[in-house]
C-alpha positions as CSV (number, residue, x, y, z in Angstrom):
1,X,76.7,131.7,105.7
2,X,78.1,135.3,105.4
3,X,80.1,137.0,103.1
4,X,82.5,137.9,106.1
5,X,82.9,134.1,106.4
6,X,84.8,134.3,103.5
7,X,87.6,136.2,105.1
8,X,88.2,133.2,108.0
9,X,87.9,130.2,105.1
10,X,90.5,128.5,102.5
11,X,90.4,125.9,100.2
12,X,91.2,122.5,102.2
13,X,93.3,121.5,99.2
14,X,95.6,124.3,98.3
15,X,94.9,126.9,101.6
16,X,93.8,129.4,98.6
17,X,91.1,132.2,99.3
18,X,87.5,131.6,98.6
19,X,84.9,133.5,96.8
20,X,81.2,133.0,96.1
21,X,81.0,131.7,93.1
22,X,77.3,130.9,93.1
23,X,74.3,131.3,95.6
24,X,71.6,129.5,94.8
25,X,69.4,130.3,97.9
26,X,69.2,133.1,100.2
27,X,67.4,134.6,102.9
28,X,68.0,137.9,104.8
29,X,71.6,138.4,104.0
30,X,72.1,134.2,105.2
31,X,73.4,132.7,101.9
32,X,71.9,129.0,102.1
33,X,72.9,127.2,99.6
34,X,75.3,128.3,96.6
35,X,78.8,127.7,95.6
36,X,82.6,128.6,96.5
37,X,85.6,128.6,94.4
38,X,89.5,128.4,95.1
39,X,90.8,131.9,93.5
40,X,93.8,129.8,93.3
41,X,92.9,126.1,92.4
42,X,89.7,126.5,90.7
43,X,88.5,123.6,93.0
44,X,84.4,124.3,94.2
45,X,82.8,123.6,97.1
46,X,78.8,123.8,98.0
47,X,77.3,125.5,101.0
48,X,74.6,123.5,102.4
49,X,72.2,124.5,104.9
50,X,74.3,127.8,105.3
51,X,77.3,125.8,105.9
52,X,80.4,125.7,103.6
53,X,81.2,121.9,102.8
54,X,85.1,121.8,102.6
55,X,85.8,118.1,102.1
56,X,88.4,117.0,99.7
57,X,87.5,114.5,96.9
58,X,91.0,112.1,97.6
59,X,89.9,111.5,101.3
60,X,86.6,109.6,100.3
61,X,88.5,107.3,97.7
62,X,87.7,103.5,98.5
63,X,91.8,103.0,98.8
64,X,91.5,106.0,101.8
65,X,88.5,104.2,103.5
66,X,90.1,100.5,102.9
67,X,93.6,101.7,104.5
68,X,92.2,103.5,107.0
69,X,89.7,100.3,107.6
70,X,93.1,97.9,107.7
71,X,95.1,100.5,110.2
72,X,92.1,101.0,112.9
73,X,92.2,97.0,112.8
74,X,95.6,96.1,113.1
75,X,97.0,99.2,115.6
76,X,95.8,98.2,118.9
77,X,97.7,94.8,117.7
78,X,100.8,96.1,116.4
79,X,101.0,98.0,119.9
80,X,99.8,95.0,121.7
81,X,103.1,92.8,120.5
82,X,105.7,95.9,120.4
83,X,104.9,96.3,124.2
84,X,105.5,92.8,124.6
85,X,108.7,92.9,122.5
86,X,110.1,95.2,124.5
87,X,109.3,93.6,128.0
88,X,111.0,90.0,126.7
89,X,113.9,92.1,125.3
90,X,114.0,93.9,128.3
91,X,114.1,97.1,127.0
92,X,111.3,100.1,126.8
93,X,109.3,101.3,124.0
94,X,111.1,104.9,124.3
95,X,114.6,102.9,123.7
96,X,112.7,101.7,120.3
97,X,111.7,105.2,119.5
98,X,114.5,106.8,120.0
99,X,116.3,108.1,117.1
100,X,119.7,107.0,117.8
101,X,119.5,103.8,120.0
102,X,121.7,101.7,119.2
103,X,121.4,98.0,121.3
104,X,124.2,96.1,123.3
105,X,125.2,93.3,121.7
106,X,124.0,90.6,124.1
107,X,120.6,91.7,123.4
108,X,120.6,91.0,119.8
């Protein structure tokens, strides 16, 4: 990575510059390893392999990975039956989107 890099890149977490906090390896003006730090947040973030590693701790939490897990499963379902809803109801899925819609009462 660059020091111009630094210009382009913000923290992931509170869109706050970055600045090299620490290099730790670094070879013809490359830095390869070291670390960044939020002027703003204080958060740091490592450069590995001459890339900056911007991931944010509270996405990798197991209650992230297990929702995420649970809403990948059940989607194509949920879709699955609202389509069918709809076509018994005879109505569309845009008239159960919209905002505002507001059904006749021999449908309910």
């Amino acid at each position: 990575m660059r020091n111009q890099l630094l210009d382009y890149i913000y923290s992931p977490k509170c869109y706050g510059n970055l600045e090299l906090y620490r290099t730790i390896n670094e070879s013809n003006g490359n830095i390869l390893s070291g670390i960044l730090r939020c002027t703003s947040c204080k958060s740091l973030y490592g450069i590995r392999g001459g890339i900056p590693v911007l991931y944010v701790d509270e996405c990798f939490k197991l209650s992230n990975i297990a929702q995420m897990t649970f809403y990948n499963m059940y989607a194509k379902l949920y879709d699955t039956l609202e389509a069918k809803l709809a076509y018994l109801g005879s109505f569309s899925e845009d008239m159960l989107r919209r905002e505002n819609y507001i059904f006749p009462r021999d449908r309910i």
